[in-house]
C-alpha positions, 0 to 999 in steps of 0.5 A: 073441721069436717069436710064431709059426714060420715054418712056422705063417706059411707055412700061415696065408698058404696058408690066406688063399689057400685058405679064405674063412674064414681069408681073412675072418679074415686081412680082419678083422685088417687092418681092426683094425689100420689105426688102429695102422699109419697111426701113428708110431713117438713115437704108438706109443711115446706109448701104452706105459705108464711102469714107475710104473704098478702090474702085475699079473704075479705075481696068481694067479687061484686064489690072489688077490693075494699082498701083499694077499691079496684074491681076484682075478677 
């Protein structure tokens, strides 16, 4: 799966160089990310809920639950 082109990362990277905002955004991001990068692969792996827990992918917002019927924020 790719979240972005290679086009989107080649002008967020020119941007980090250009602009205080996109450079303090880029800093940002970093900074929110060290807990997960000084991580290893079994922590990572160790964080990634079982297929036992219950999901929510088939909830519609507008419509509520569709077993239960029970509106959904």
């Amino acid at each position: 799966m790719i979240l972005h082109s290679t086009d989107e990362v080649d002008r967020a990277r020119k941007n980090v160089g250009r602009y205080e905002w996109a450079r303090d955004l880029a800093d940002r991001a970093i900074a929110a990310s060290q807990d997960y990068v000084e991580r290893s692969d079994e922590e990572l792996w160790s964080l990634v809920t079982g297929q036992q827990v219950p999901r929510g992918i088939h909830v519609n917002p507008d419509l509520g639950c569709p077993t239960c019927r029970r509106r959904c924020l």
